[in-house]
C-alpha positions as a Python dict, from the first residue, in 0.01 Angstrom:
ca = {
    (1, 'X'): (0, 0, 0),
    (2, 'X'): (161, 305, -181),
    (3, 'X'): (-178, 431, -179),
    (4, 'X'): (-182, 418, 233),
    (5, 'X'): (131, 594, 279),
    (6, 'X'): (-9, 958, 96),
    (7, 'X'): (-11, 1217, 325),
    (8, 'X'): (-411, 1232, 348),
    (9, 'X'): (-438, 855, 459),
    (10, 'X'): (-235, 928, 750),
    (11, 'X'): (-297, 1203, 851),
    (12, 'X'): (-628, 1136, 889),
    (13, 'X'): (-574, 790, 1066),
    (14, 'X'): (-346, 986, 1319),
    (15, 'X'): (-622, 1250, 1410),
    (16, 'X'): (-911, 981, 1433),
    (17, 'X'): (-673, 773, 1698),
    (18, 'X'): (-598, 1025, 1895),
    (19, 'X'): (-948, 1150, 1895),
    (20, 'X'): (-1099, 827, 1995),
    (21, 'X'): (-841, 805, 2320),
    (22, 'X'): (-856, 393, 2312),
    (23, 'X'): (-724, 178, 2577),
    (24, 'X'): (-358, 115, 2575),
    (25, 'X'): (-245, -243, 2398),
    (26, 'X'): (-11, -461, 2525),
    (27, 'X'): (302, -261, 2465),
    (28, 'X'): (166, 21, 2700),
    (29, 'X'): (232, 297, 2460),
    (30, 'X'): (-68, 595, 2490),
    (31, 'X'): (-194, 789, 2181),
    (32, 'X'): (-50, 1075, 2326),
    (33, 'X'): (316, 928, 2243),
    (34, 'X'): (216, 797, 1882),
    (35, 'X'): (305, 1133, 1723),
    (36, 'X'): (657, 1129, 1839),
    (37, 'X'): (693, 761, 1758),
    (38, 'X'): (570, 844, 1434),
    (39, 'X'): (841, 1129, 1394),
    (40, 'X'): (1115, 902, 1493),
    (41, 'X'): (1028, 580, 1349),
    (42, 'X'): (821, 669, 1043),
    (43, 'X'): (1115, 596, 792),
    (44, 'X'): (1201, 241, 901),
    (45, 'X'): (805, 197, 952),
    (46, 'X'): (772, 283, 634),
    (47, 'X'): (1032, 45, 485),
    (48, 'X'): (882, -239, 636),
    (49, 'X'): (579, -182, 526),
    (50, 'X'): (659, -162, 147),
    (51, 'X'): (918, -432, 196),
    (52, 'X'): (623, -659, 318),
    (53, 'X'): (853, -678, 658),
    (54, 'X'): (650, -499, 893),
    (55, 'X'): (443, -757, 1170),
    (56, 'X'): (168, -625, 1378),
    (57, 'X'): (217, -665, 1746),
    (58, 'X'): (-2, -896, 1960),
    (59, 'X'): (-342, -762, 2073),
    (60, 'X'): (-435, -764, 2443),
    (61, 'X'): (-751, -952, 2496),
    (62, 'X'): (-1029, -819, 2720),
    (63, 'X'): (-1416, -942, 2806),
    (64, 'X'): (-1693, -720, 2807),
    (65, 'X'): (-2031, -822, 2965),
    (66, 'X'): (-2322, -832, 2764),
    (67, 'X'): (-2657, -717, 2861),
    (68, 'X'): (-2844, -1074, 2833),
    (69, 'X'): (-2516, -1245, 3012),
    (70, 'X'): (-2202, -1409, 2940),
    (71, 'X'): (-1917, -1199, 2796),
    (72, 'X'): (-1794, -1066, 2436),
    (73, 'X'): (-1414, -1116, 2345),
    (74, 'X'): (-1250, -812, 2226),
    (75, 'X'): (-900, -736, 2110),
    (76, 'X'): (-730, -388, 2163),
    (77, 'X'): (-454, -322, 1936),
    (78, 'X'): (-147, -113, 2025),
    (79, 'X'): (-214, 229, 1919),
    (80, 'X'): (45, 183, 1586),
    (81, 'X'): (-134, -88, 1484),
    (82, 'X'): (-464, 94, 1528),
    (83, 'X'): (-301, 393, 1339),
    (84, 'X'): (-214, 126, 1053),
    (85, 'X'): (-543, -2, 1049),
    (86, 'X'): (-741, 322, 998),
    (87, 'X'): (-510, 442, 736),
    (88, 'X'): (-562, 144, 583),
    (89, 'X'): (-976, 172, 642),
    (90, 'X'): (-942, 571, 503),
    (91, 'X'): (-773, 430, 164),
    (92, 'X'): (-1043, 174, 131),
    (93, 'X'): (-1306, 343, 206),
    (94, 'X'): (-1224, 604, -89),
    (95, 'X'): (-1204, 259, -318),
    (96, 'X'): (-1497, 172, -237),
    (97, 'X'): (-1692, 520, -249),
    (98, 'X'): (-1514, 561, -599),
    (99, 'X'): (-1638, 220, -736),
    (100, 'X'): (-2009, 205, -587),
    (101, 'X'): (-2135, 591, -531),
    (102, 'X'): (-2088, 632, -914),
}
């Protein structure tokens, strides 16, 4: 996780959330706001991360209709979590680049 927490990770995870503009999750919060969250928060974020403490908030559940009928379950995350998740993705995506492009 140490690896996640760099600079570059998040950085990058902030810019692709707020570029994508995603649907709000089920504690209302807009991208627009997750930069100031992250100003104010980031230190105890941070220590619950590495602590192993930190507990990802409850998704809100939509449908979607598909083209041939019936619907598709999908889960929207808040925008933190999302924010998590692609700093995660950017970290592992380097790991994976590193071990397989060589």
């Amino acid at each position: 996780m140490a690896a996640v927490l760099r600079g570059d990770p998040l950085i990058a995870a902030l810019r692709q959330v707020q570029r994508h503009r995603g649907a709000l999750g089920l504690d209302g919060r807009s991208v627009e706001a997750l930069a100031d969250d992250l100003k104010s928060h980031w230190p105890s974020l941070k220590t619950q991360w590495l602590a192993g403490r930190y507990q990802s908030q409850p998704v809100r559940g939509v449908e979607i209709a598909k083209a041939a009928g019936g619907v598709h379950g999908l889960g929207i995350p808040t925008v933190l979590d999302g924010f998590i998740q692609h700093a995660i993705a950017q970290v592992l995506q380097r790991e994976w680049e590193t071990v397989f492009d060589d």
